[in-house]
LUMNU-826584 format. One record per residue (C-alpha): x, y, z. Coordinates in pm, whole numbers, plus 50000, padded with zeros to 5 digits. Each point is the difference from the previous one (the first is absolute). Last residue first. Example, Ala and Ser with C-alpha at 12.3 -4.5 7.8 and 13.67 -1.06 7.14 Angstrom:
BEGIN
pt X: 51367	Y: 49894	Z: 50714
pt X: 49863	Y: 49656	Z: 50066
***
This chain:
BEGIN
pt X: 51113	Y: 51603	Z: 49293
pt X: 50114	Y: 49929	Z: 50363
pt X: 49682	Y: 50017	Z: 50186
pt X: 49786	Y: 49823	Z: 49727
pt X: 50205	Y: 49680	Z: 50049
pt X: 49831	Y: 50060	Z: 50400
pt X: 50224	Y: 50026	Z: 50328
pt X: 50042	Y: 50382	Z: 49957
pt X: 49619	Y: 50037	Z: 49979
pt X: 50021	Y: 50055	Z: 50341
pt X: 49633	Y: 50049	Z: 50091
pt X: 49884	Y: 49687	Z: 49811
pt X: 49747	Y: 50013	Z: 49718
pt X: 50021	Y: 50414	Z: 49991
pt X: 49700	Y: 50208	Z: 50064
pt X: 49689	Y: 50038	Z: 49828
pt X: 49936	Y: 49817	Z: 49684
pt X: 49870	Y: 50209	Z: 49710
pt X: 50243	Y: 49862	Z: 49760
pt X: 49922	Y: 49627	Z: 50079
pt X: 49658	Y: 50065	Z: 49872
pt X: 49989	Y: 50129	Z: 49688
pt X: 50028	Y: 49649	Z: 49849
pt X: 49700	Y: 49808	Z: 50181
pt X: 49751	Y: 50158	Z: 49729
pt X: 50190	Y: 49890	Z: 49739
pt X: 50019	Y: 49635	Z: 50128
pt X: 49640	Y: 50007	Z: 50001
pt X: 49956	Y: 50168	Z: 49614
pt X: 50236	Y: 49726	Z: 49906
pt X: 49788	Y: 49722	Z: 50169
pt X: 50142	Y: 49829	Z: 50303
pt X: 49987	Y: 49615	Z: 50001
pt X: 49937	Y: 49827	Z: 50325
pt X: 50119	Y: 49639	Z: 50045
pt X: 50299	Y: 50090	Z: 50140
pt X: 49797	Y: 50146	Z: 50293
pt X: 49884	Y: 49667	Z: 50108
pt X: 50389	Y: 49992	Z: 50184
pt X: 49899	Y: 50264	Z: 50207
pt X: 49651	Y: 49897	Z: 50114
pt X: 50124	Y: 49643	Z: 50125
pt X: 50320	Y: 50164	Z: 50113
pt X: 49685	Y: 50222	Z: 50201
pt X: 49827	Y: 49750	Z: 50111
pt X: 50283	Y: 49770	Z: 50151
pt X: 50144	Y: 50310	Z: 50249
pt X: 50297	Y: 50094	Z: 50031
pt X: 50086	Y: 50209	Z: 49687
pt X: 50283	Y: 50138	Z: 49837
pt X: 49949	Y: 50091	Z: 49607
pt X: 50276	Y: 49851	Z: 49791
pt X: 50009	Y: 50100	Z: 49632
pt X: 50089	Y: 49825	Z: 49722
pt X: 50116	Y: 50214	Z: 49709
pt X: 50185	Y: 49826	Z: 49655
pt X: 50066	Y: 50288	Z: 49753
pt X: 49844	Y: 50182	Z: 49744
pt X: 49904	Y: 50312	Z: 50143
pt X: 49645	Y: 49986	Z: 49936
pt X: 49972	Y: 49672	Z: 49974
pt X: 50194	Y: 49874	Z: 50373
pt X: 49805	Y: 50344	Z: 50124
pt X: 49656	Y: 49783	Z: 49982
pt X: 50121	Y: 49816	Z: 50286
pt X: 50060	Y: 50354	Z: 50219
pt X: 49658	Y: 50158	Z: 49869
pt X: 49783	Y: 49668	Z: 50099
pt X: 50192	Y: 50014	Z: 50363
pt X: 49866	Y: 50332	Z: 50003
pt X: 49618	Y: 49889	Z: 49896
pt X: 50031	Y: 49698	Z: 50231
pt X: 50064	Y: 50226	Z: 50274
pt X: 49726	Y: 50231	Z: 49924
pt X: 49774	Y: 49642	Z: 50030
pt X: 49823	Y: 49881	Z: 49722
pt X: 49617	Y: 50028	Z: 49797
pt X: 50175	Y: 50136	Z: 49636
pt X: 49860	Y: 50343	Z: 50097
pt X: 50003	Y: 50005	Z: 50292
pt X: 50384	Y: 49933	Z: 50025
pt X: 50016	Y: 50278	Z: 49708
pt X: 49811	Y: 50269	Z: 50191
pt X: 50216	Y: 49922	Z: 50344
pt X: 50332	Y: 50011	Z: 49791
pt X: 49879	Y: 50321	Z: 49865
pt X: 49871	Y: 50157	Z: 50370
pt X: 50333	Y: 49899	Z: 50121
pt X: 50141	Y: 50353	Z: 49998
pt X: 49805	Y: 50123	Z: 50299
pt X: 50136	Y: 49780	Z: 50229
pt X: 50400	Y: 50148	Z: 49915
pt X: 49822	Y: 50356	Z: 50062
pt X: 49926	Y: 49859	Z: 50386
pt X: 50300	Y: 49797	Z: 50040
pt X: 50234	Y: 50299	Z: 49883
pt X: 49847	Y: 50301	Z: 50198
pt X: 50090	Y: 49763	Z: 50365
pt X: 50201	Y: 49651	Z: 49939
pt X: 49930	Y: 49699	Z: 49733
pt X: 50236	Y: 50114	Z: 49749
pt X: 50270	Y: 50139	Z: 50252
pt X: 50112	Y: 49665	Z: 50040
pt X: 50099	Y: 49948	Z: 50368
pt X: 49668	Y: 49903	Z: 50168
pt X: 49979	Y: 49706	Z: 49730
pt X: 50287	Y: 49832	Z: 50243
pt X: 49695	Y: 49873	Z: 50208
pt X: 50056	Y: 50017	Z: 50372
pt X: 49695	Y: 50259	Z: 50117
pt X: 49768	Y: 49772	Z: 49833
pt X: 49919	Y: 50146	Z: 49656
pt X: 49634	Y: 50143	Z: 49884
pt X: 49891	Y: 50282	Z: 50240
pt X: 50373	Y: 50195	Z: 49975
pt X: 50086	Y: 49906	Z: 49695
pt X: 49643	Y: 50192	Z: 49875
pt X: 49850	Y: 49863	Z: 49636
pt X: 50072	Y: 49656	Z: 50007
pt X: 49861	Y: 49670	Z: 49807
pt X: 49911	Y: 50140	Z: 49689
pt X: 50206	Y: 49698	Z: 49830
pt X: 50277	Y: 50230	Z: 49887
pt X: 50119	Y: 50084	Z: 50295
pt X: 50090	Y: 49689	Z: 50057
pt X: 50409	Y: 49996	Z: 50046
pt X: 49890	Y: 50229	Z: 49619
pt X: 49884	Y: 49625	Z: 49901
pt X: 50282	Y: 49943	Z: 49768
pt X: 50192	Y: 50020	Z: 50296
pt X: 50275	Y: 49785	Z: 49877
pt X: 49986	Y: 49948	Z: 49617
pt X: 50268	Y: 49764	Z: 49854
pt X: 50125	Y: 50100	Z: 49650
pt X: 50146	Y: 49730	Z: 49808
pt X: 50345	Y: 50057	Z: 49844
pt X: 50037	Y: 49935	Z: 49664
pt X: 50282	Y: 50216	Z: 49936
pt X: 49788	Y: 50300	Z: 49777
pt X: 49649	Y: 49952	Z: 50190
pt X: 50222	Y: 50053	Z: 50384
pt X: 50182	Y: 50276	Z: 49808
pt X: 49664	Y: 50166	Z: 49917
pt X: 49848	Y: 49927	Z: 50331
pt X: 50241	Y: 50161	Z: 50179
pt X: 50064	Y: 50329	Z: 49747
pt X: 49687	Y: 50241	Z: 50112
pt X: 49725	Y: 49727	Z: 50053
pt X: 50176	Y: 49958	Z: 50358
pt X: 49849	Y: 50303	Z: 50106
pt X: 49614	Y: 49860	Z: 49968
pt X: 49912	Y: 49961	Z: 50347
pt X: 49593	Y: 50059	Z: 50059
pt X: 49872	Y: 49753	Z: 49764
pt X: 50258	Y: 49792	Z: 50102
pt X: 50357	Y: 49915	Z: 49982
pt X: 50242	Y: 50011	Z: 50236
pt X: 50315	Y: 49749	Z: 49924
pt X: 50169	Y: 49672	Z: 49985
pt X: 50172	Y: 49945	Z: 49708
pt X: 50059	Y: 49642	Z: 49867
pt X: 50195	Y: 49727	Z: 49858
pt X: 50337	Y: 50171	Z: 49975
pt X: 50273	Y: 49831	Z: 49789
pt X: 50361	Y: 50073	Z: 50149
pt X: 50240	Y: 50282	Z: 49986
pt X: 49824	Y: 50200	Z: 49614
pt X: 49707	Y: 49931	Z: 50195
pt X: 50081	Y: 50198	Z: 50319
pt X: 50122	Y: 50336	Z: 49769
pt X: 49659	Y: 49955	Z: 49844
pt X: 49803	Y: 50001	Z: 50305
pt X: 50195	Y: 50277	Z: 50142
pt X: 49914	Y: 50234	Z: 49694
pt X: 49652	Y: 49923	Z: 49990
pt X: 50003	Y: 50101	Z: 50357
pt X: 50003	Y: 49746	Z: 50316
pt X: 49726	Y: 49988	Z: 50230
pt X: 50045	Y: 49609	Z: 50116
pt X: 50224	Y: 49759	Z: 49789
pt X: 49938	Y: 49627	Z: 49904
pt X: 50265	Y: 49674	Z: 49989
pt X: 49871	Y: 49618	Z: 49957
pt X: 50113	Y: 49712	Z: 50131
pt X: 50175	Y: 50091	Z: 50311
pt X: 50196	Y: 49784	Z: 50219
pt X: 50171	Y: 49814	Z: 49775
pt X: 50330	Y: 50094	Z: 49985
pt X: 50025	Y: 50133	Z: 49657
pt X: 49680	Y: 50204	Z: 50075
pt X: 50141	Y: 50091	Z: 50324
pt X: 50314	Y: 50195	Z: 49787
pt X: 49714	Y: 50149	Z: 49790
pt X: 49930	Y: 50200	Z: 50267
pt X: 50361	Y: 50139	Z: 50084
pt X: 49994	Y: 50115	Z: 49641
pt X: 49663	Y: 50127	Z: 50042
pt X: 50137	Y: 50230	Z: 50280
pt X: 50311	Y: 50128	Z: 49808
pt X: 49794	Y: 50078	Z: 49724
pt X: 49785	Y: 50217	Z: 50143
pt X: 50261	Y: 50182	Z: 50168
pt X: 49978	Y: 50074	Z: 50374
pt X: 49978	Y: 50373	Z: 50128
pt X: 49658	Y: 50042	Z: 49814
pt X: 49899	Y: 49682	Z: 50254
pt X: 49713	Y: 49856	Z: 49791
pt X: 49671	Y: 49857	Z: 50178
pt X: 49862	Y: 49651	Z: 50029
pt X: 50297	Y: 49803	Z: 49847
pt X: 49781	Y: 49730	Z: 49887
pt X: 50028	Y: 49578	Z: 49986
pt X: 49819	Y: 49798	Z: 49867
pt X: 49952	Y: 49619	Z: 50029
pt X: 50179	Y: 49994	Z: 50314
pt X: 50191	Y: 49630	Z: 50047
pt X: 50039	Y: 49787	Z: 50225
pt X: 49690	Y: 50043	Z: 50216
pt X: 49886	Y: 50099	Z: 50366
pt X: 49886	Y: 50321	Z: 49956
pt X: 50176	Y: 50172	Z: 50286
pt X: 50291	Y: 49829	Z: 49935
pt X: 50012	Y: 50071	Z: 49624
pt X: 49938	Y: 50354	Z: 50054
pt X: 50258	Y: 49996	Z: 50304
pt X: 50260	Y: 49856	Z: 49748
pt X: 49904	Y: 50327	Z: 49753
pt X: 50038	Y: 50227	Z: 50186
pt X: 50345	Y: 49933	Z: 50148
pt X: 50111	Y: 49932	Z: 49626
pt X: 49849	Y: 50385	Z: 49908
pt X: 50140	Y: 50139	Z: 50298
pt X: 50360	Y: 49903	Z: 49916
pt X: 49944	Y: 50067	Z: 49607
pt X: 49863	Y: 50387	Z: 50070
pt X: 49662	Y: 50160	Z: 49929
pt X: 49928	Y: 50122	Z: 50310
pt X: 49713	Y: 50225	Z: 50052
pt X: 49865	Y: 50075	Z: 50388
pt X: 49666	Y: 50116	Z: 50024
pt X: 49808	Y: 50195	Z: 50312
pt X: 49626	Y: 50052	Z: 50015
pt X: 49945	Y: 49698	Z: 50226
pt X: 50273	Y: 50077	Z: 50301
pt X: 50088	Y: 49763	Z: 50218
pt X: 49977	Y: 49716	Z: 49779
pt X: 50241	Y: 50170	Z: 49767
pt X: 49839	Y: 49947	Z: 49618
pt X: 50309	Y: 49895	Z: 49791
pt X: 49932	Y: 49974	Z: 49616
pt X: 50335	Y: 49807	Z: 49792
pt X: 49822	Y: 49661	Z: 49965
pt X: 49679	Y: 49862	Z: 49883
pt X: 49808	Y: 49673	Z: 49931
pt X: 49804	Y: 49838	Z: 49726
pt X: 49888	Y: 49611	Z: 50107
pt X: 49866	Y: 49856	Z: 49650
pt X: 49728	Y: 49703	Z: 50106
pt X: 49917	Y: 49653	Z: 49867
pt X: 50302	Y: 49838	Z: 50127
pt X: 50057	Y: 50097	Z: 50289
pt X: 49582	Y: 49984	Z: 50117
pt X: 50069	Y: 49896	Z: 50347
pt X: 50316	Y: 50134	Z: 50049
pt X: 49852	Y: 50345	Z: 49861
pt X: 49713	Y: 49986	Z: 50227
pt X: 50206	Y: 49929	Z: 50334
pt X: 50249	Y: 50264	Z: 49938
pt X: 49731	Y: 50307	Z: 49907
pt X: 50047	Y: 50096	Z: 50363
pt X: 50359	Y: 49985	Z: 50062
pt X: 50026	Y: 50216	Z: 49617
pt X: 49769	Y: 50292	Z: 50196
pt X: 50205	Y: 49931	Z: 50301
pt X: 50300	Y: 50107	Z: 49840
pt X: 50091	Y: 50367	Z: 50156
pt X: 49630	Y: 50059	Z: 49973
pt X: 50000	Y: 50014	Z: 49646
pt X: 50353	Y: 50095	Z: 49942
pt X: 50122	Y: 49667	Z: 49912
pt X: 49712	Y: 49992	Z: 49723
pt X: 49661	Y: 49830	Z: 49829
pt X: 49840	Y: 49949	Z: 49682
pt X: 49809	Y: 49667	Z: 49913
pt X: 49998	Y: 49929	Z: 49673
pt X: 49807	Y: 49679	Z: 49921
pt X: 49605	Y: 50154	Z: 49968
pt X: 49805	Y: 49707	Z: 49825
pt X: 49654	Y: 50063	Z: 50156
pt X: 50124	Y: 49681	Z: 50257
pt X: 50278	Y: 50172	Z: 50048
pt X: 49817	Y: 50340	Z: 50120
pt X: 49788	Y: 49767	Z: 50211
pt X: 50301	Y: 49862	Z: 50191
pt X: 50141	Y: 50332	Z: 50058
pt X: 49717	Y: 50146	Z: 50154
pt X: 49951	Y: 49691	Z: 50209
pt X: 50318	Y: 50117	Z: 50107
pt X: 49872	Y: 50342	Z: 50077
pt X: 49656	Y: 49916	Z: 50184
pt X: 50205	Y: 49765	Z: 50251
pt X: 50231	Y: 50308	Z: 50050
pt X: 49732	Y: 50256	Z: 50064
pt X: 50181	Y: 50339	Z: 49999
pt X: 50040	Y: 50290	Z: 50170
pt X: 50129	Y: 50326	Z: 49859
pt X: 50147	Y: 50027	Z: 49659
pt X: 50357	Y: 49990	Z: 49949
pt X: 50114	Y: 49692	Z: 50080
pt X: 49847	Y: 49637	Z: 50084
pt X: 49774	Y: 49960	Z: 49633
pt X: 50020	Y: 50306	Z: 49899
pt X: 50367	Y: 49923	Z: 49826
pt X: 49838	Y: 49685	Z: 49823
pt X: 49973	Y: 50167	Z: 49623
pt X: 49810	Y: 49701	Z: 49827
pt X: 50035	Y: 49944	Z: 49640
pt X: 49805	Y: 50063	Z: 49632
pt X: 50068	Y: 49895	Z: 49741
pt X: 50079	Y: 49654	Z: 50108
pt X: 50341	Y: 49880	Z: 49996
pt X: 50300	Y: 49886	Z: 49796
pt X: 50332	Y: 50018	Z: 50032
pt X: 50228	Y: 50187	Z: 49855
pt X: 50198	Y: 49935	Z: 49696
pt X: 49934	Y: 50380	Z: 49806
pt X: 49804	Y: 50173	Z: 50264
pt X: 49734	Y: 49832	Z: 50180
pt X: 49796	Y: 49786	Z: 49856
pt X: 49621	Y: 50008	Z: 49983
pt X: 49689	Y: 49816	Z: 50175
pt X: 49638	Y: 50032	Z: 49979
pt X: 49775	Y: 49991	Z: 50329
pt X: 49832	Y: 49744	Z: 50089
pt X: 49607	Y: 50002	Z: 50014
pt X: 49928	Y: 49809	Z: 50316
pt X: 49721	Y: 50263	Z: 50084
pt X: 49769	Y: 49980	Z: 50297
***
């Protein structure tokens, strides 16, 4: 058993810092079918002790019993780990495939108090709007933002699937440590102008999904035979009918270079997303979701595989020949209002 830690890197220009790579927690009580709760906070406690410190959660992750159930591990480890946590996303408990967007200053401070109650600490050590409201300016909602930062309740401020253009209209308001958006092998859209800006203002890039919500490890090939009747991955027209099947087929490259260099598939994805920080120039750290201590033990020894050239040319055509959207409305994505 490997107690290997994992590097560490800053996050934007005055952020803190954490390992390169973090822990998306969503999976953990939300999202996708039953889970073993003992199994997922000894989760947590292994990815700590492999030097994962971000820890990704949100209000709209089970209306807030996602951050109620990370509570006890981030008292315990305050001062070791950085809490990320959302607002803005509503996900009606009576009905799953429903969102609600609200970008505005009264929701935002209502938010944002329940966060901090919910989590049990002063102080939120970044904070995201999880999805833009096109109704609401940009600016007007990191404005309200920054007002917490004065205050004290937030260290740190990030944005979920915004544009280039949004990003840069957010910095010129107050500093931005990172972007939170899709990125994989499979989800390249945000290479269009996101990831530019992000490079240009110093903004580190913060993968969620980088795992294709595991596609990507080889791990399903029929929605319907694979995920509990309950698991939000029913939704995503990626892993349903046509598109599942001709999605399998293009991980034939990913499974030639994992054999090739003896790893997982999923270590050869994650491998793509960290090696995106040189190609692009830019700080990435992605945060694959897992609940289960072998596979953050698996994850995070993915950032010690180095693609070749040739490898990371044979992953390129791949996002192209995708099948289906990576949500059904796309409306809620940056790429939806480019």
């Amino acid at each position: 058993m490997s107690t290997e830690k994992i590097a560490t890197a800053q996050l934007g220009n005055g952020g803190p810092r954490a390992g390169v790579q973090g822990l998306g927690c969503m999976g953990m009580s939300f999202a996708y079918g039953p889970t073993d709760t003992q199994e997922a906070q000894a989760t947590l406690e292994r990815a700590l002790e492999l030097g994962v410190t971000l820890f990704d959660t949100a209000d709209a992750y089970g209306q807030g019993e996602n951050e109620k159930f990370l509570a006890p591990f981030v008292q315990r480890h305050r001062d070791e780990v950085t809490i990320a946590t959302k607002f803005a996303l509503g996900i009606p408990a009576d009905d799953p495939t429903a969102r609600v967007i609200r970008n505005d200053r009264a929701y935002m401070r209502e938010c944002v108090e329940a966060s901090l109650r919910r989590l049990g600490v002063d102080e939120i050590d970044l904070y995201y709007m999880h999805r833009k409201d096109p109704e609401v300016p940009i600016e007007e909602t990191v404005g309200a933002m920054a007002e917490l930062v004065r205050e004290g309740k937030v260290k740190h401020l990030g944005l979920s699937e915004v544009s280039g253009g949004e990003l840069r209209a957010a910095q010129a308001v107050h500093p931005i440590a990172a972007l939170q958006s899709e990125w994989s092998v499979f989800s390249r859209d945000i290479e269009e102008n996101a990831v530019g800006a992000a490079r240009e203002l110093g903004v580190t890039l913060v993968a969620y999904s980088p795992l294709g919500r595991g596609f990507l490890t080889g791990a399903f090939a029929d929605a319907d035979k694979d995920l509990s009747g309950d698991d939000f991955r029913r939704q995503h027209p990626r892993f349903t009918g046509e598109n599942a099947q001709r999605n399998s087929g293009l991980l034939a490259p990913v499974r030639q270079i994992a054999e090739a260099h003896g790893a997982t598939l999923g270590q050869v994805a994650l491998a793509w997303v960290h090696q995106q920080a040189t190609v692009h120039g830019l700080t990435v750290l992605p945060i694959p979701g897992t609940r289960k201590r072998t596979r953050v033990e698996e994850n995070t020894a993915a950032t010690r595989v180095e693609l070749t050239g040739a490898e990371l040319a044979l992953l390129e055509p791949i996002a192209a020949q995708v099948s289906g959207p990576r949500y059904a409305d796309m409306s809620f994505s940056s790429a939806g209002r480019e």
